[in-house]
C-alpha positions in Angstrom: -20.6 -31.5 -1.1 -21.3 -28.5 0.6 -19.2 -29.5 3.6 -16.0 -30.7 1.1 -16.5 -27.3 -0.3 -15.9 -25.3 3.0 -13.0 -27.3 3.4 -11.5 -27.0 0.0 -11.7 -23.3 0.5 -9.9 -23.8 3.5 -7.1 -25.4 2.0 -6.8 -23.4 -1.0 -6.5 -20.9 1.5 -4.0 -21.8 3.5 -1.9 -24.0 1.1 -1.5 -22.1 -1.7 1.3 -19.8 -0.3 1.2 -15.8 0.5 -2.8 -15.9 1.1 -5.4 -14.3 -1.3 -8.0 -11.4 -0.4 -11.3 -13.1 0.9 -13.2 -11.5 -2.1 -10.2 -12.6 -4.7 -10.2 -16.4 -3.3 -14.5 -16.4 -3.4 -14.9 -15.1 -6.6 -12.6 -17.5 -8.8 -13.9 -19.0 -11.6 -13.0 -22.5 -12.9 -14.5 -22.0 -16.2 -14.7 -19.1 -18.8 -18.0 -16.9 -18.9 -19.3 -14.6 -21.5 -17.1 -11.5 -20.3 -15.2 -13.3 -18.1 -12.3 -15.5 -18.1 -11.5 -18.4 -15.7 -9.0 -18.2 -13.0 -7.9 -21.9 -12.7 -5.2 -23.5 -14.9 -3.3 -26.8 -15.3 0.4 -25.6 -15.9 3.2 -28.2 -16.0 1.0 -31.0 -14.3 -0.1 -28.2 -11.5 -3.1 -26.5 -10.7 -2.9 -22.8 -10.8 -5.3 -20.3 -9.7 -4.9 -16.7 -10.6 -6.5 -13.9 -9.0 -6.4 -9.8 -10.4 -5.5 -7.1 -8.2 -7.3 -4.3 -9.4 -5.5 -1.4 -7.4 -3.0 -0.4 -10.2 -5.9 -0.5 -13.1 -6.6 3.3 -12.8 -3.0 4.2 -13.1 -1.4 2.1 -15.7 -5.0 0.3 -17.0 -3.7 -3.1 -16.3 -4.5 -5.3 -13.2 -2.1 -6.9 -11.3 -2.1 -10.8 -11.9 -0.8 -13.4 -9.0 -0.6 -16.9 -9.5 -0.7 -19.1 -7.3 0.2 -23.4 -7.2 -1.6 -25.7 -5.1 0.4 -28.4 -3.3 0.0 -31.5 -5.5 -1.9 -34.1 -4.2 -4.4 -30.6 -3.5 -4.4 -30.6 -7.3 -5.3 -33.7 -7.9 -8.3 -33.8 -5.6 -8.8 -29.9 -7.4 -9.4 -31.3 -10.9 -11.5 -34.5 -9.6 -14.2 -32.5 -7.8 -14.2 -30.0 -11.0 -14.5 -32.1 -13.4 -16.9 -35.1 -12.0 -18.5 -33.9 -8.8 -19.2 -30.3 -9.2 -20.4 -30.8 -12.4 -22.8 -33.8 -11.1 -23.8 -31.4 -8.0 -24.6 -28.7 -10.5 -27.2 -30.7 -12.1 -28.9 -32.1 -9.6 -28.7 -28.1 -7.8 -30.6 -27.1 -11.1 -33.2 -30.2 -11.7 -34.3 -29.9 -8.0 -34.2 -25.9 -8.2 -31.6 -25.8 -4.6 -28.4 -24.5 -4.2 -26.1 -22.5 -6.8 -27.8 -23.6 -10.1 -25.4 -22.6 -13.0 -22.5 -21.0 -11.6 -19.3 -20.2 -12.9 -17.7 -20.0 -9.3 -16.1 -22.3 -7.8 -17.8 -21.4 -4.6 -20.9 -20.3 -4.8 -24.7 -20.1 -3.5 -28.4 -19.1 -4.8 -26.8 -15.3 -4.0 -23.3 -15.4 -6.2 -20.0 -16.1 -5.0 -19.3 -16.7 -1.4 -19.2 -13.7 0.5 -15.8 -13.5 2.8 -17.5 -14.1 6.1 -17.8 -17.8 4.9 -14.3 -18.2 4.5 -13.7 -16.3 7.4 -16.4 -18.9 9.4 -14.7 -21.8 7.7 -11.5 -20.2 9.0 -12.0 -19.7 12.9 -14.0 -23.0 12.7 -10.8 -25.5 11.2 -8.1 -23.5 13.5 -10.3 -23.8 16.6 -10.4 -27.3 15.7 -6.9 -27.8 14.9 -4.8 -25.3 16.3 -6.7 -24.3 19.3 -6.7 -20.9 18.2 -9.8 -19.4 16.1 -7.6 -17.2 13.4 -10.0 -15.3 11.1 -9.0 -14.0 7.6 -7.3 -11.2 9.0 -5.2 -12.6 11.2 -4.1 -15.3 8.9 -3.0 -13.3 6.2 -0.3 -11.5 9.1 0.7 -14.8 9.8 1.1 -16.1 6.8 3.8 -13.2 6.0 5.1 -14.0 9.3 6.0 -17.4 8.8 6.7 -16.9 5.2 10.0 -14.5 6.7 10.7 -16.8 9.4 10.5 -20.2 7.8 10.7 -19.7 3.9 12.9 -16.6 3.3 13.0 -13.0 2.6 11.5 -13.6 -0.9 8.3 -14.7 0.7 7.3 -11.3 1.5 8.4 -9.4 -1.3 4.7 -10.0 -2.9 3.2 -8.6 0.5 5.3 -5.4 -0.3 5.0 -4.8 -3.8 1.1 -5.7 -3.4 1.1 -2.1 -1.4 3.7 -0.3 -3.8 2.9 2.4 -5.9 1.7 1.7 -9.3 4.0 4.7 -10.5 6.4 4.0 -8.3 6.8 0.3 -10.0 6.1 1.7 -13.7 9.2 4.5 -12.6 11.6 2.0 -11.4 11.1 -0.7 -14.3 14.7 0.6 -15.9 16.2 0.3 -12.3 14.5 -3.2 -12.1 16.1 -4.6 -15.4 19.4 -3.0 -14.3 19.2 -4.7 -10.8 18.1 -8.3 -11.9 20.7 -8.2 -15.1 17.6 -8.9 -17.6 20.2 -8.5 -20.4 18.0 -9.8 -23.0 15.1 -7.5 -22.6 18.0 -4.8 -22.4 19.6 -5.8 -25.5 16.5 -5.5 -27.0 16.2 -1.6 -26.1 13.2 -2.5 -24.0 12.5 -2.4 -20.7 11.5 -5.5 -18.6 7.6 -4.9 -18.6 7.0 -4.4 -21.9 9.4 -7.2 -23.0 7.2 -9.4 -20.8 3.9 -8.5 -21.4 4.5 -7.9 -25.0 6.9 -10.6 -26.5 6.5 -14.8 -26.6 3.7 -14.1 -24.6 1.7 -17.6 -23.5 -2.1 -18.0 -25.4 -3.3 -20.4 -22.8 -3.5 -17.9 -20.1 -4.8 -14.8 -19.2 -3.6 -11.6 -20.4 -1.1 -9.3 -18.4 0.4 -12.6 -16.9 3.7 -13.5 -18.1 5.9 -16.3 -17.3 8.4 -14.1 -15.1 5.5 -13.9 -13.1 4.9 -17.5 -12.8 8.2 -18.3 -12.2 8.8 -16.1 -8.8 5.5 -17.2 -7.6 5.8 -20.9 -8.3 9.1 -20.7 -6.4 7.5 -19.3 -3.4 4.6 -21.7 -3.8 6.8 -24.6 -4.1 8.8 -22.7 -0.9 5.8 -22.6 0.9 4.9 -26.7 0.1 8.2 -27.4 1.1 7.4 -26.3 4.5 4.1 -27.8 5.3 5.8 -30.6 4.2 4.0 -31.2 0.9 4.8 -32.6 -2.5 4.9 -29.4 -5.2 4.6 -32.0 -8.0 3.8 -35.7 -8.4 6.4 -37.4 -6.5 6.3 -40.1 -9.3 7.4 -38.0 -11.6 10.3 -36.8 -9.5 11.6 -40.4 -9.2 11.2 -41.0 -12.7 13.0 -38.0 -12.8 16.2 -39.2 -11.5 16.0 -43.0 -12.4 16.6 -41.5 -15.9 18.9 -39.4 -15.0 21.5 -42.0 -13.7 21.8 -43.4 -17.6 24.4 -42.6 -19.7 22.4 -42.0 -23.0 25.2 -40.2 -24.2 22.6 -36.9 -24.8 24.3 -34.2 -22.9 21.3 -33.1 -20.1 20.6 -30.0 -19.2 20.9 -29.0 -15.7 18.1 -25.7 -15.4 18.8 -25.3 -12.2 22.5 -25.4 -12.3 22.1 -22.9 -14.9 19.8 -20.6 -13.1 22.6 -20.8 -9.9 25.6 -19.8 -12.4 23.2 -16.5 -13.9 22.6 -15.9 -10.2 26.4 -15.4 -9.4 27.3 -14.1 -12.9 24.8 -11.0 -11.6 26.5 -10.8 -8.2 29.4 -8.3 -8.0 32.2 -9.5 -7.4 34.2 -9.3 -3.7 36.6 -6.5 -2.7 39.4 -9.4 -2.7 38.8 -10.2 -6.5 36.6 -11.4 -9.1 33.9 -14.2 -8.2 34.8 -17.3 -10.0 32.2 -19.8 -11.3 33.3 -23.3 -10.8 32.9 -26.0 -13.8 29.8 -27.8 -12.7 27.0 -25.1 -11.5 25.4 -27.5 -9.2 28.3 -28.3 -6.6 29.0 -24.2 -6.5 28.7 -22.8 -2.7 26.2 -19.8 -2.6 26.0 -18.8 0.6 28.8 -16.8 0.7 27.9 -14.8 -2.4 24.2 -14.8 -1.5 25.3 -13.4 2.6 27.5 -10.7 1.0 24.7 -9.8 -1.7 22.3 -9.4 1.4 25.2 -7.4 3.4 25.1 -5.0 0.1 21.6 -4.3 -0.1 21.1 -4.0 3.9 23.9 -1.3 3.5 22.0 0.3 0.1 19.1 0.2 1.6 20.1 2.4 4.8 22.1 4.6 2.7 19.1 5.4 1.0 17.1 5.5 4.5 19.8 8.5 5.5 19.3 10.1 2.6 15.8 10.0 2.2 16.0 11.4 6.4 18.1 14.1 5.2 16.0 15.6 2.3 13.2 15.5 4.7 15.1 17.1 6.9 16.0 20.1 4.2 12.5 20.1 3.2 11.1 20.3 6.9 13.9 23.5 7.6 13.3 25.3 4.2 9.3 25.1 4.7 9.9 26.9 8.2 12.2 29.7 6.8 9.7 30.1 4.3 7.3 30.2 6.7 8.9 32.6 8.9 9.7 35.3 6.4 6.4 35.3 5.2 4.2 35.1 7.8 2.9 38.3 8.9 0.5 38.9 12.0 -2.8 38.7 10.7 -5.3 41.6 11.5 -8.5 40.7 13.1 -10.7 42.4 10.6 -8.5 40.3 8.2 -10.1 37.2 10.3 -13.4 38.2 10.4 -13.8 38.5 6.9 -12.2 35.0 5.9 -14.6 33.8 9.1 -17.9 35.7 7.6 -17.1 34.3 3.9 -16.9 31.0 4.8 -20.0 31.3 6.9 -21.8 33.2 4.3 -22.3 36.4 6.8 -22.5 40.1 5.1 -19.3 41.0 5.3 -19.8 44.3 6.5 -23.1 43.9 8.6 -21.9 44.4 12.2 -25.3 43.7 13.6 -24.7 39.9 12.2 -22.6 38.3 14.8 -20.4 35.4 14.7 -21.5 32.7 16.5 -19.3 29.3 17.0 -20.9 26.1 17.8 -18.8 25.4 20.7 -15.8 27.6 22.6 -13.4 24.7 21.2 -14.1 25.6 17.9 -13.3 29.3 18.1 -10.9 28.6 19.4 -8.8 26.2 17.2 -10.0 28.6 14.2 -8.1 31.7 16.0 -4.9 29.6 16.6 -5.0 28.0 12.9 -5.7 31.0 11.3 -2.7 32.3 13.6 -0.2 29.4 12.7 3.2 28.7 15.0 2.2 25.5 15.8 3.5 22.1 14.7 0.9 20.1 15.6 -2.9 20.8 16.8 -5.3 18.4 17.1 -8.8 19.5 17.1 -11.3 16.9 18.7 -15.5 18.5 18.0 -18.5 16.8 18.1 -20.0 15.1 14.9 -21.7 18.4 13.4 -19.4 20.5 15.7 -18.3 22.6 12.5 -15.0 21.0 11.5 -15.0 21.7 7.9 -15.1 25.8 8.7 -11.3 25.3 10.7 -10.0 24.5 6.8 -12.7 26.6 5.1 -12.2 29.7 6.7 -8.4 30.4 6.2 -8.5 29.5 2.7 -11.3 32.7 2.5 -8.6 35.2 3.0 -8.7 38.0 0.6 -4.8 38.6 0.9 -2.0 35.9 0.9 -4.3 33.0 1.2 -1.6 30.8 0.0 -2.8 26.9 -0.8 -4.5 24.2 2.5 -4.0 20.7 2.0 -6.5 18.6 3.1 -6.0 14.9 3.4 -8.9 12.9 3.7 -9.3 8.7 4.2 -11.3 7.5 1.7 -12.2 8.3 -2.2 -15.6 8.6 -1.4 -15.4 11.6 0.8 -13.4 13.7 -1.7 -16.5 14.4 -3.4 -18.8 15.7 -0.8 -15.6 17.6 0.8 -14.4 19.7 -2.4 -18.7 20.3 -3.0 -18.8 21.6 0.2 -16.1 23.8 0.0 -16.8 25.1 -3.3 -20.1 26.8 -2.0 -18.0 29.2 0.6 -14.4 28.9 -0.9 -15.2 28.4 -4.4 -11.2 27.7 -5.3 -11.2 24.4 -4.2 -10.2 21.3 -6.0 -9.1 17.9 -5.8 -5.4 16.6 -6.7 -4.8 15.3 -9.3 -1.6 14.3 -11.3 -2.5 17.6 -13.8 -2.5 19.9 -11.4 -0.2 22.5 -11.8 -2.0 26.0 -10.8 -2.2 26.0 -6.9 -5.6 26.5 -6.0 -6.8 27.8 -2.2 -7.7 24.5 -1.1 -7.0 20.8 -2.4 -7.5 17.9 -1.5 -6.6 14.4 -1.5 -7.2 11.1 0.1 -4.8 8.8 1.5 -4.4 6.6 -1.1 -3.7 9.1 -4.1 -0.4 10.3 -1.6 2.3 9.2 -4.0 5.6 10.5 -5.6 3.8 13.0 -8.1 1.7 14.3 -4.9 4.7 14.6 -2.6 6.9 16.5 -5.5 3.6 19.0 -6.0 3.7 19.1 -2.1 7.3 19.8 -1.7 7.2 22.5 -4.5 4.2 24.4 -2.6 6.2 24.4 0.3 9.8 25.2 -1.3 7.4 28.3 -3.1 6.4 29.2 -0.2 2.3 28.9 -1.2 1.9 26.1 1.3 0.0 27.3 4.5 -1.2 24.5 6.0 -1.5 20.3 6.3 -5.3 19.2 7.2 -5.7 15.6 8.3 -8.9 14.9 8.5 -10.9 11.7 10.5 -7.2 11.4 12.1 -8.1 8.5 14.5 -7.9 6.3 11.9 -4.2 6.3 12.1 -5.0 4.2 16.0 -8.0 2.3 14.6 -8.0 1.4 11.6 -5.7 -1.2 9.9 -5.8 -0.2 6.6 -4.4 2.9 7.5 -1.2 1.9 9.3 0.4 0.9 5.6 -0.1 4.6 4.8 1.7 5.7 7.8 5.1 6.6 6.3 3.6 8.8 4.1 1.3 11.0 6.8 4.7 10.9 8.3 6.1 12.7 5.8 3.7 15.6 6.1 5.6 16.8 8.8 9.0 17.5 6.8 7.1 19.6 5.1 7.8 22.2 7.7 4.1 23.8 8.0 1.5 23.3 10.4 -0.3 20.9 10.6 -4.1 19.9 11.9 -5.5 17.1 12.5 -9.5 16.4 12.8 -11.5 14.2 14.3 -14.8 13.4 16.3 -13.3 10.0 17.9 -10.5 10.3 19.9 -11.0 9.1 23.6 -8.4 10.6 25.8 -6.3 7.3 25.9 -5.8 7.2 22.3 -3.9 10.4 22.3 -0.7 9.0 23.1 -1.1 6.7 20.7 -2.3 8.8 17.9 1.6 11.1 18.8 3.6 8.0 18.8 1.8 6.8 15.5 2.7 10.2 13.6 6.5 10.1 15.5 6.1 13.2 17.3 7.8 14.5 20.1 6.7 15.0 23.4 5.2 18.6 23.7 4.8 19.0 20.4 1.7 18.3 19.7 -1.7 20.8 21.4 -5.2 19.6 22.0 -8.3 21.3 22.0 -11.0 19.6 22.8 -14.9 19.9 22.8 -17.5 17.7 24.6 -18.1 15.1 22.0 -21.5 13.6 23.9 -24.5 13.6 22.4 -27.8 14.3 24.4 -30.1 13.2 21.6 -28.7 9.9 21.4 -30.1 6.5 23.8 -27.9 3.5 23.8 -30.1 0.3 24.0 -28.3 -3.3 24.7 -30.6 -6.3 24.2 -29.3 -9.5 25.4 -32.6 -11.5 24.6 -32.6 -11.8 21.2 -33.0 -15.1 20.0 -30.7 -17.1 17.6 -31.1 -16.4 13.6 -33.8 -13.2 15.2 -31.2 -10.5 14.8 -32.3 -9.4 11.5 -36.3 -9.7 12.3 -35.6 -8.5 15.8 -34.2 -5.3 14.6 -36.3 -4.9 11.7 -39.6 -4.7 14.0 -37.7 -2.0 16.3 -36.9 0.3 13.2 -40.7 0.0 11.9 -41.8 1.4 15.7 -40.0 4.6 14.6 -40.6 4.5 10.9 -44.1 6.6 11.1 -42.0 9.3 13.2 -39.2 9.7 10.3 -41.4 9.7 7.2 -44.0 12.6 9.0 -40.4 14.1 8.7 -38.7 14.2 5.0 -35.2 15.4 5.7 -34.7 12.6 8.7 -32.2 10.1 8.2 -31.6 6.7 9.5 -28.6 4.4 9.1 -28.7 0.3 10.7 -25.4 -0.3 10.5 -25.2 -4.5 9.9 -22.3 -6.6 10.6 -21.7 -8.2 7.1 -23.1 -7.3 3.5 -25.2 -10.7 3.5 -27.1 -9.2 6.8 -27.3 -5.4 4.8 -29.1 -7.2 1.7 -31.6 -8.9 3.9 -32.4 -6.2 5.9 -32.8 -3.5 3.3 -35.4 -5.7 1.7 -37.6 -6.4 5.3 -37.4 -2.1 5.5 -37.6 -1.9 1.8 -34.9 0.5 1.9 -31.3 0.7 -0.3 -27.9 -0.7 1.0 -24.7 0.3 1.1 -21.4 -1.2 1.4 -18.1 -0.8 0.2 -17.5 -2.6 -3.1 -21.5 -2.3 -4.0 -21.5 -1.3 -7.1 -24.7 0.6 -6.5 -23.3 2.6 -3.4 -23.2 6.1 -4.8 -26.5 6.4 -6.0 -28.3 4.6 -3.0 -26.0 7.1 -0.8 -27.2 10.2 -2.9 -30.7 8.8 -2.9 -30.8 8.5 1.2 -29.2 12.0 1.5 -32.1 13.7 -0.6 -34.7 11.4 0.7 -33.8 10.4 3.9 -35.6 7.8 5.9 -34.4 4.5 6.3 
C-alpha cells in the first residue's frame, strides 16, 4: 500500500495539469473533518481535487480555490483505492497500532500529512527511473509551465501568472475583466463578475469560494494537458456512446455546447479593419484561426502599448524625483551629521569627550556618502553584526529636513524586529501599511506587501519631495533566492523613483556583483561598492565525511551536547543547527530538548522569541 501510495502521489502530481504546491498536494483530504472540508470531488463522472491558495486571504478574506481533473482511468483507480483499500489499510493501521491510524489525508503517516520531501523523494526517484533525469519538485513545477506553453497553449500558463498577481490588483481589474471576456449576463445584472460568481446559482456540493467559471477554465486546461500525455479526460465509453446517439435522427433538435461556446467566442472578437466578422450558420464548421491569430496580434500590440507607457511614467517619475531632489538638497553640515550619528547611537549629543567609533572603516564610510546622497546606486557589503541597521537609522535622526527612508526588507517576519529596533533610536518609525497616510521618518515594508497602493504612496513621497532614500535590505537574495526573482519587476521599479538608493547585505561574494547589477537592470558604472571584510575569526568550519547512514541526526546531536555545558554556564549564548528538512528539525529538537523553527510552524514566533531571551540551543 505504502508503495501504490508513493506512486499515486506521483501521478496526481504529474497528471493533473499546472502542478500543485508540495504542501497543497500532501495535505488533501478525501473526506470531511470536524473543521475541515474534503478536497476530493466526483464532478461529471471525474475526479476532482481542489487545493486553497491562501495568499490572497489577508487582502480580500477569501482563499484562492484551484481545481484540478485527474486523467480518467487515474480516477477510476482514485475512487477504488479510496473507497475499498484505504479504508481496509486504515483498519488494519489502527488494530495493529502501525502506520497513519485515523487520518483524513490522503497521504499520511504516524506524524500527519506527508511532508514535501516525500513527494520530492518519490519525484527524483520515478524520473531517474523513467526519464533519466532526477527532477525534484522544483524543477518540475518550471517544466510543467514550460511544456504547458510549448505544447498546450498560452492558456496553460495564465494560472502560473495570476497565481503571483496581486490580490488588489485582481479585486481592481474585476470591471475590466467582465468588460474584456463580454460576461454580459453578470453585467446586465449591474454586478461585476466575482460577485456574480461567488454569490449567485452557486453549487452546494462543493466547497465555498469555488464557482463553476472556475471549474470550467481549469477542466479545459486539465483536459488540455490529458490530451497531451495522451490520456482519456473521460471514460472513452461514454464518448462513443456519445456519438452513436448522435448519428439518430430522433427528430429532438441537439444541442451543440461546443458549437455554441465557438459562436460566443467570435461574437466577443472585434471585428476586422475590412468589415464586420460574420458567424456562419452551423458554429462547428466555422474557421477560428484567423479570428483567434488577429485576437492574439491585438493583445500582443495592447500589451506593448501598455509596456511603453508604463516605461514612460517611470520615466517621468524617475526625472521628477531627481529635480525634486536637486532643488532640495542642500550640503549637509557636519555637526548636522554628528548629531543624526550620536542619536541613533544613543551618544550625549553634546559630550565631545564621547567619541564616535565605527565598527569597521567600510561602515563610516557608506554612512558619510548616504547621509551625503548623489548616488544612484551604493551597495554596502559589512559583516553580520557589522552595524547595518545604523546606515538607515542614522539619516532618518536628523533634526532638520529629515524627509521619509524606505526600507524594503524580504520577509514578514523581519518587519517586526526591524521597526522595534528602530523605534528605540528613531522613534518615528513604522511599518506600511494600506492606512498610511502621514509620512513618518522611516517605513518599512517587505517584499511581498510592494503592490499598487504601496507604489502610489511611493510615488507621491517622491513627487512631494519627502522621499530621501530607497533601503534594500538582505539584497543578495535578488542572485539567490528563487522566490525573489518574481518580485524583481517591482525592486525594479524603485529606481524610477529617482532617489538613491542602498542596498545591504552580509553575502555577496565578489562574483555575484555582476549579477546582482544585471538583476536590478543597471548600467555599467552606475552602481558603487563598499565593502568590509566579511570573515569571521570566531567561527571553525568542520566537514565530516564519516558519518554513517541514518547517524546524521544522532551524530550531530552528540557533537552539540560537547558544547552544551559551555553555553548554558553562559545565559545570553545562542545556538542555531540548521537541519535540511522540517521532519529532521522535529527530531532533533526533541534529542537537545530544544524548540524548532521553520517556516509555516505555526509555533515559530514564540519558540523564536523564546531562544532570543533564553538562548541556548
Amino acid at each position: 500500500v505504502d508503495k501504490f501510495r508513493e506512486l499515486f502521489i506521483f501521478c496526481v502530481h504529474v497528471l493533473s495539469g499546472q502542478p500543485a504546491r508540495g504542501t497543497e498536494i500532501t495535505s488533501l483530504r478525501f473526506r470531511n473533518g470536524v473543521a475541515n472540508h474534503r478536497n476530493v470531488f466526483v464532478l461529471d463522472g471525474r475526479v476532482m481535487t481542489v487545493t486553497s491558495y491562501h495568499k490572497s486571504q489577508a487582502m480580500l478574506d477569501m482563499p484562492k480555490m484551484v481545481p484540478r481533473f485527474l486523467p480518467w482511468k487515474l480516477g477510476q483507480i482514485a475512487v477504488i483505492y479510496l473507497t475499498h483499500v484505504r479504508a481496509f489499510a486504515e483498519l488494519l493501521s489502527v488494530q495493529v497500532q502501525y502506520g497513519q491510524g485515523w487520518s483524513d489525508y490522503i497521504w499520511a503517516d504516524s506524524h500527519g500529512p506527508w511532508e514535501t520531501q516525500k513527494l520530492t523523494d518519490t519525484m527524483k526517484r520515478e524520473t531517474a527511473k523513467r526519464l533519466k533525469a532526477k527532477l525534484h519538485t522544483q524543477n518540475y513545477r518550471h517544466a510543467a509551465v514550460f511544456l504547458g506553453r510549448r505544447f498546450v497553449g498560452p492558456r496553460f500558463a495564465k494560472g502560473y501568472r495570476e497565481e503571483a498577481e496581486d490580490p488588489e490588483e485582481a479585486q481592481a481589474g474585476d470591471m475590466d475583466d467582465d468588460l474584456e471576456e463580454g460576461n454580459a449576463i453578470e453585467l446586465q445584472k449591474a454586478g461585476g463578475f466575482g460577485t456574480g460568481a461567488g454569490r449567485y446559482a452557486v453549487r452546494a456540493d462543493i466547497l465555498k469560494y469555488l464557482n463553476q467559471e472556475s471549474i470550467d477554465i481549469f477542466g479545459d486546461l486539465s483536459e488540455s494537458w490529458h490530451r497531451f500525455f495522451e490520456l482519456d479526460h473521460r471514460d472513452p465509453k461514454r464518448k462513443r456512446k456519445a456519438e452513436s446517439s448522435s448519428n439518430k435522427d430522433d427528430g429532438m433538435q441537439t444541442v451543440d455546447f461546443e458549437g455554441l461556446q465557438k459562436e460566443r467566442l467570435i461574437k466577443r472578437l472585434p471585428a476586422a479593419k475590412g468589415g464586420a466578422v460574420t458567424v456562419a450558420a452551423t458554429p462547428t464548421t466555422v474557421d477560428l484561426s484567423p479570428f483567434l491569430q488577429q485576437s492574439e496580434r491585438q493583445q500582443k500590440e495592447i500589451e506593448d502599448l501598455r509596456m511603453k507607457l508604463k516605461a514612460q511614467e517611470f520615466e517621468l517619475t524617475r526625472l521628477r524625483g531627481e529635480e525634486l531632489q536637486q532643488g532640495r538638497q542642500q550640503p549637509m553640515t557636519p555637526i548636522e551629521k554628528e548629531r543624526a550619528i550620536r542619536k541613533a547611537l544613543k551618544k550625549p549629543m553634546d559630550d565631545d569627550a564621547v567619541t564616535i567609533r565605527y565598527r569597521s572603516k567600510a561602515q563610516g564610510e557608506a554612512l558619510g556618502r548616504i547621509m551625503d546622497g548623489g548616488f544612484n546606486v551604493l551597495t554596502v557589503v559589512l559583516p553580520t553584526a557589522g552595524g547595518k541597521t545604523l546606515l538607515f537609522t542614522a539619516p532618518a535622526c536628523l533634526e532638520e529636513d529629515v524627509g521619509v527612508t524606505i526600507v524594503v526588507v524580504p520577509f514578514r517576519k523581519l518587519i517586526d524586529e526591524t521597526v522595534r529596533e528602530a523605534q528605540k533610536t528613531v522613534g518615528d518609525c513604522e511599518e506600511w501599511s494600506h492606512s498610511t497616510v502621514d509620512p513618518a521618518a522611516l517605513v518599512v515594508v517587505s517584499v511581498d506587501k510592494m503592490h499598487d497602493h504601496f507604489w502610489s504612496y511611493a510615488r507621491q513621497m517622491a513627487e512631494q519631495g519627502r522621499l530621501r532614500r530607497v533601503v534594500v535590505d538582505e539584497c543578495h537574495l535578488l542572485v539567490t533566492s528563487h522566490s525573489w526573482r518574481p518580485h524583481l519587476v517591482e525592486l525594479e521599479k524603485l529606481k524610477s523613483l529617482g532617489v538613491p538608493m542602498v542596498m545591504l547585505t552580509a553575502t555577496l561574494p565578489r562574483y555575484m556583483e555582476v549579477e546582482l547589477r544585471r538583476s536590478l537592470g543597471i548600467g555599467i558604472g552606475m552602481m558603487s561598492l563598499i565593502r568590509a571584510c566579511t570573515v569571521r575569526e570566531n567561527i571553525t568550519y568542520t566537514v565530516r565525511q564519516d558519518i554513517g547512514k541514518g547517524k546524521l541526526v544522532e551524530e550531530t546531536a552528540r557533537v552539540c551536547e560537547e558544547v552544551a555545558d559551555e553555553l548554558r554556564s553562559t545565559r545570553k549564548e545562542k545556538a542555531v543547527v540548521y537541519c535540511r528538512s522540517k521532519k529532521d528539525c522535529e527530531e532533533m529538537a526533541e534529542k537537545l530538548g530544544c524548540g524548532f523553527f521553520y517556516a509555516g510552524h505555526v509555533d515559530g514566533g514564540e519558540t523564536l522569541e523564546q531562544w532570543k531571551a533564553n538562548g541556548g540551543f
